[in-house]
C-alpha positions as CSV (number, residue, x, y, z in Angstrom):
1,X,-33.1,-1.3,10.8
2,X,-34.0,1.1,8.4
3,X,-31.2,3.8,8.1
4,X,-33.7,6.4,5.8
5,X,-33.2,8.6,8.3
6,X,-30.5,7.6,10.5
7,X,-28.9,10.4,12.2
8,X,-26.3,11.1,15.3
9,X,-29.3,11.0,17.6
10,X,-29.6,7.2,17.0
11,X,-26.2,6.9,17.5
12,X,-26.3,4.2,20.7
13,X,-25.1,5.5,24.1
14,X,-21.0,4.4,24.6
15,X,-20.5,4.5,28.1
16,X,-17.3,2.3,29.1
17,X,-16.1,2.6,25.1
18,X,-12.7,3.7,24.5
19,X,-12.7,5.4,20.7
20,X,-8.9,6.2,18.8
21,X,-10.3,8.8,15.8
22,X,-7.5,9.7,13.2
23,X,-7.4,13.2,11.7
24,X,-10.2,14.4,13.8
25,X,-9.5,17.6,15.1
26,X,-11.9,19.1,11.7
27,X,-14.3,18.1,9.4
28,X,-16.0,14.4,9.6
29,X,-13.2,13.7,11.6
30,X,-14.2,16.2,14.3
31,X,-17.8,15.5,13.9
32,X,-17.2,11.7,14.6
33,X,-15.3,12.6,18.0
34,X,-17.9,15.0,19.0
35,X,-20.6,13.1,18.6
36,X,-19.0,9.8,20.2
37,X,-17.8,12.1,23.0
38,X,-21.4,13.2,23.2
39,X,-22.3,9.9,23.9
40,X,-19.9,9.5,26.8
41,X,-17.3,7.3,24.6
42,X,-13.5,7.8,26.1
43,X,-12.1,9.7,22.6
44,X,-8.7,10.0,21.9
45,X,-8.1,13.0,19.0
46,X,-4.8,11.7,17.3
47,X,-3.7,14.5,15.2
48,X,-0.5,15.8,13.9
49,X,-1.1,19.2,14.8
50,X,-1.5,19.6,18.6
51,X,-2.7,23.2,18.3
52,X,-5.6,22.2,16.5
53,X,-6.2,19.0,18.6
54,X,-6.8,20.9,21.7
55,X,-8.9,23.6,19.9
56,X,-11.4,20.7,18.5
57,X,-10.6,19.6,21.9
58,X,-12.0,22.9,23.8
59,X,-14.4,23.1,21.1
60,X,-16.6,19.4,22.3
61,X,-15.5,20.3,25.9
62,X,-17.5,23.7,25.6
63,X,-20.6,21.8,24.0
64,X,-20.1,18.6,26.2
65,X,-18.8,20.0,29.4
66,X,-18.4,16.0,31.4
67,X,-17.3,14.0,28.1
68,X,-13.8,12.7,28.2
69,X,-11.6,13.3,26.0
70,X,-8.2,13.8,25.3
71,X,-5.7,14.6,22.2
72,X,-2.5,12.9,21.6
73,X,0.3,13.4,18.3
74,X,0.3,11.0,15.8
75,X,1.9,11.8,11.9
76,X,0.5,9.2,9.7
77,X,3.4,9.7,7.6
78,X,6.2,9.2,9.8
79,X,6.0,5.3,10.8
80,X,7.7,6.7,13.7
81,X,5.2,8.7,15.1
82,X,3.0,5.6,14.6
83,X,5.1,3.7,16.6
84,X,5.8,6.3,19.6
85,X,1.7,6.7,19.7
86,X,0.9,3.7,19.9
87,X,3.5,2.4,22.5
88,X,2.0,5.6,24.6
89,X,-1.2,4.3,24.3
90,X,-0.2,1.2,25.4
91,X,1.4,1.9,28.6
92,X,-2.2,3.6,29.4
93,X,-4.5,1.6,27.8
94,X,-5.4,-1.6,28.0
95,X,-8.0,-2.0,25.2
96,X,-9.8,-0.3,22.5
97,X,-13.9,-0.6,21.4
98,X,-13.5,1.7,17.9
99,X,-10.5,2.6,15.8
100,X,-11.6,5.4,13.5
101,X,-9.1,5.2,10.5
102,X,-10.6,8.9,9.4
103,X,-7.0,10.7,8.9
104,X,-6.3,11.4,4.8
105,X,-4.5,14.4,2.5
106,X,-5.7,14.8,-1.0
107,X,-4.7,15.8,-4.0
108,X,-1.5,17.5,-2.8
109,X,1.3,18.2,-5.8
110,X,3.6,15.0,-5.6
111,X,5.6,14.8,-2.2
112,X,7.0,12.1,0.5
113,X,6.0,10.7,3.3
114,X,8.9,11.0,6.0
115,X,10.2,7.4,5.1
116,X,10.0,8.2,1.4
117,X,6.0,7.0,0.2
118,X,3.7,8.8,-1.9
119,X,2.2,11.0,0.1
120,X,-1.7,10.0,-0.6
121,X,-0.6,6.3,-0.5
122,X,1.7,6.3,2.6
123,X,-0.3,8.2,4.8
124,X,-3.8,7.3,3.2
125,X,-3.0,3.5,3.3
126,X,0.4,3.0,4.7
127,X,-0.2,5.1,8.0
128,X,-3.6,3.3,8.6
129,X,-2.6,-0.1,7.8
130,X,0.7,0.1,10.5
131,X,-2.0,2.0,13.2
132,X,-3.8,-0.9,12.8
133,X,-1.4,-3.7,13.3
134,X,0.2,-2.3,16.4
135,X,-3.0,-1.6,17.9
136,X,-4.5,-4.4,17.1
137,X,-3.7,-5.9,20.7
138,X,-5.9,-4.1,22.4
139,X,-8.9,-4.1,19.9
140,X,-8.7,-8.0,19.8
141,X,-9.1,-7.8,23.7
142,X,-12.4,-5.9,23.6
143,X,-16.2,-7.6,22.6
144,X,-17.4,-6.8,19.4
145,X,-14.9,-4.2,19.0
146,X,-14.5,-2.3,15.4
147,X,-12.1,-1.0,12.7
148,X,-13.6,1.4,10.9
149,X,-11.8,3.1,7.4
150,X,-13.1,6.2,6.0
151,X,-12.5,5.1,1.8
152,X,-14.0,7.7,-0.8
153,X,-16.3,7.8,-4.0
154,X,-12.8,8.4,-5.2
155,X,-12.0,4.7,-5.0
156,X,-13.8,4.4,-8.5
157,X,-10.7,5.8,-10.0
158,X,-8.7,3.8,-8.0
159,X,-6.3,0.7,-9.9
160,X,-3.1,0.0,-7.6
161,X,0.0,-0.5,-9.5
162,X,1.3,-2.9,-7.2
163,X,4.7,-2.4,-8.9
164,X,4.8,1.0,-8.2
165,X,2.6,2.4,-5.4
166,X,4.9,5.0,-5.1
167,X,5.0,6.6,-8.4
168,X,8.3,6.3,-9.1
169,X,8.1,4.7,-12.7
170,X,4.8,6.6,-14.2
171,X,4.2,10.3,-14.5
172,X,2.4,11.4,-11.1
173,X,-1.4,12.3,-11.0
174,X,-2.8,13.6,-8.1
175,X,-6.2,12.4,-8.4
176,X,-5.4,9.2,-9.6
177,X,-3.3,8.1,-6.6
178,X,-6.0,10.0,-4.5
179,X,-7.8,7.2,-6.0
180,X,-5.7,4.8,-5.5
181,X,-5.0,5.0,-2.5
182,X,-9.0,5.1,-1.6
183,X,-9.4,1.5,-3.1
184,X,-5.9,0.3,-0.9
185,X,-8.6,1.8,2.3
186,X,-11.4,-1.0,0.6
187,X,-9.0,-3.7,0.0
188,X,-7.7,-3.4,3.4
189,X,-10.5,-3.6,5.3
190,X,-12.2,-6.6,3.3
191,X,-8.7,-8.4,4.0
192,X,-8.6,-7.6,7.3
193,X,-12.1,-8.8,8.2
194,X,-11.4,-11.9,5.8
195,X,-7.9,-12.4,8.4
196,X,-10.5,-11.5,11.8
197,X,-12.9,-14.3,10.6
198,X,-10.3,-16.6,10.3
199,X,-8.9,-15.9,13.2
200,X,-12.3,-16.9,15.1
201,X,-12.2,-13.2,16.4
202,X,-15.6,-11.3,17.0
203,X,-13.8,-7.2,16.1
204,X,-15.4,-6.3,12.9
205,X,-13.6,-4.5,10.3
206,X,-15.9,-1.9,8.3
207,X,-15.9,1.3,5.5
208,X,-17.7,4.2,5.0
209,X,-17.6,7.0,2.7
210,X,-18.9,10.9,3.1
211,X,-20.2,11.5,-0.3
212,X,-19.0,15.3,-1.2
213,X,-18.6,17.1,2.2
214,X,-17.0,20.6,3.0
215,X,-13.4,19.9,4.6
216,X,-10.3,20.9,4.4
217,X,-9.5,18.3,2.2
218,X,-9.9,20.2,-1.3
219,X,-7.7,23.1,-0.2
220,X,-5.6,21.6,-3.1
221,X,-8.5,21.7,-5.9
222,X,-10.5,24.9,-7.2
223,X,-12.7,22.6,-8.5
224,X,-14.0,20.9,-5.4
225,X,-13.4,23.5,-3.3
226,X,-16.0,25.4,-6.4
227,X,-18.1,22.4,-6.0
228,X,-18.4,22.2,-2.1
229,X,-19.5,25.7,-2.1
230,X,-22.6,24.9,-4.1
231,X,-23.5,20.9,-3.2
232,X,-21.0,19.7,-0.6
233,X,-23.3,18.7,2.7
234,X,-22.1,19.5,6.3
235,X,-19.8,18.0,8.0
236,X,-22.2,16.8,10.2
237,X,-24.0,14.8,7.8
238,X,-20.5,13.8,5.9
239,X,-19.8,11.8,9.5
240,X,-23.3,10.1,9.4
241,X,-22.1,7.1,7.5
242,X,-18.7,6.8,9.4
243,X,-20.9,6.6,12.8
244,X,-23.0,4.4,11.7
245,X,-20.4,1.9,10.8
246,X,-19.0,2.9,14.0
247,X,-22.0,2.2,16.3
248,X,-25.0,1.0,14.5
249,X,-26.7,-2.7,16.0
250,X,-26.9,-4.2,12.4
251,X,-23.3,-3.5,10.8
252,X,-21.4,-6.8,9.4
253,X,-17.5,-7.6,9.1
254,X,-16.8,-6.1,5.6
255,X,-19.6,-3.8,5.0
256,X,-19.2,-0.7,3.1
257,X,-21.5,2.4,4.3
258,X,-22.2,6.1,2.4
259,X,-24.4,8.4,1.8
260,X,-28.3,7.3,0.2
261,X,-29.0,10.2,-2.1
262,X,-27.7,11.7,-5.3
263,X,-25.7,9.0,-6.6
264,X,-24.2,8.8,-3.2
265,X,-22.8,12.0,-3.1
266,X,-25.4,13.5,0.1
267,X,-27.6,12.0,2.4
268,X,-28.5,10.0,5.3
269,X,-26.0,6.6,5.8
270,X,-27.2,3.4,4.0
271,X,-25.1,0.0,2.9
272,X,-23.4,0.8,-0.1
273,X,-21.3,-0.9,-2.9
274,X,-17.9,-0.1,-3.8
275,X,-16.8,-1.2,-7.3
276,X,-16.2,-4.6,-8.1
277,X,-12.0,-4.3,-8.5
278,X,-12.1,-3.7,-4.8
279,X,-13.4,-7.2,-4.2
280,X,-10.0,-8.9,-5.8
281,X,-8.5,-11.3,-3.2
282,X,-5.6,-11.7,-5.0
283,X,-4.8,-7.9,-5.3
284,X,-6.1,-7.4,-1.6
285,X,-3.5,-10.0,-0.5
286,X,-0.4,-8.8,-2.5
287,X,-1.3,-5.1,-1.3
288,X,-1.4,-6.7,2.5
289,X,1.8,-8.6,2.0
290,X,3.7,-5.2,0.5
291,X,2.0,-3.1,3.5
292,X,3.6,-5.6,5.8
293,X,7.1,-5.4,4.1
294,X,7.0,-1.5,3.4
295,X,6.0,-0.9,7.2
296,X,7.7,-3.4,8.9
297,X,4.5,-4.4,10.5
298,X,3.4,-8.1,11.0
299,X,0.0,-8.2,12.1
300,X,-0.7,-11.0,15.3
301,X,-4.3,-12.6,15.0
């Protein structure tokens, strides 16, 4: 199927799908829940901010008075919130079609996650990676069910010092562990969907990246937040490539989605590469055997 111009209108009807979206009570985040909310998916808003959540909340239910949604707390990093929301979840739900791994900071001056991580790296990576694995229950019980990870153009500056992902030994850089912890979103999912194929399991695990989109992301950088003024795309078109990874009929396990224009930095969602580090197995493993001891979350295939 050609994706040339591939927008939220082809985005298939979900009727009967329950969606989890991270971080989406703004930008691509937002635009992801509206539009799967549009199309009659059951969407769960997890966000940290439960002001916000209900006003994104009122926001979809004003534009899409019958869709069904619904916003619940979750702190990416605090691996206690991640474990309160998802024992929540399970005591309602049974099963899950999409898990939309959207949520990210960037850039932020060097601070902690609530059990002492980097705070790009443990919410970034960290925060997804636990989600994940104690919700992966319910994903395994649905059809053709799919993990989707929002990673970033970022990820080409991206080179994991597995002996210290917190930046405890080398001088911090924002934007490199921005980076960094963009290419732990890549190596992730092409290990998870490596673990799901192995596993005999038919839940696909997928990226996707928005190009240069205005969001709240840059309030940390002039110089994106200068640059989005002038080139950044909409939200709405910064969501394509996540909803197409999301919902499109040709996606495969361990595809990589973004923008088509502009060296990738705006346009409508095509299959994309992400650099060739990305693709290390051995790196991808040792980062999936860390995750499992910093988190204290064993996956169950």
């Amino acid at each position: 199927m050609s994706s040339k111009n591939w927008d939220a209108t082809n985005v298939p009807m979900q009727q009967g799908k329950v969606a989890v979206v991270t971080g989406s009570s703004s930008g691509i985040g937002f635009e992801t829940a509206r539009v799967l909310a549009s199309k009659n998916a059951k969407v769960i808003i997890a966000v940290r901010n439960i002001d916000k959540g209900s006003a994104a909340l009122e926001k979809i239910k004003s534009e899409f008075p019958e869709s069904n949604v619904e916003v619940r707390i979750l702190d990416l990093a605090d691996l206690k919130s991640i474990h309160s929301f998802a024992e929540s979840f399970k005591k309602e739900y049974d099963s899950i079609d999409l898990l939309i791994n959207n949520a990210g900071v960037m850039i932020p001056p060097y601070s902690k996650t609530k059990d002492g991580f980097e705070l790009q790296f443990g919410t970034n990576h960290l925060g997804h990676f636990a989600l994940t694995g104690l919700l992966l229950d319910l994903i395994k019980k649905r059809k053709n069910s799919r993990i989707v990870t929002v990673s970033s153009k970022a990820h080409n500056m991206g080179e994991l010092h597995l002996d210290d992902l917190n930046w405890v030994k080398r001088d911090y850089k924002a934007w490199k562990a921005y980076g960094d912890s963009k290419i732990a979103n890549l190596y992730f999912t092409y290990e998870l969907q490596r673990k799901l194929e192995v596993a005999g399991l038919d839940t696909i695990a997928v990226a996707a990246h928005p190009g240069l989109t205005k969001s709240e992301l840059d309030r940390y950088s002039t110089i994106v937040g200068y640059l989005n003024k002038f080139l950044a795309q909409s939200p709405q078109m910064g969501a394509l490539p996540t909803l197409y990874a999301a919902t499109a009929n040709d996606v495969k396990g361990g595809e990589y989605f973004g923008p088509s224009d502009w060296s990738e930095w705006r346009g409508y969602p095509k299959l994309v590469t992400s650099k060739e580090l990305s693709h290390n197995k051995e790196i991808a493993e040792k980062l999936w055997e860390v995750s499992e001891k910093l988190t204290k979350v064993k996956y169950n295939f």
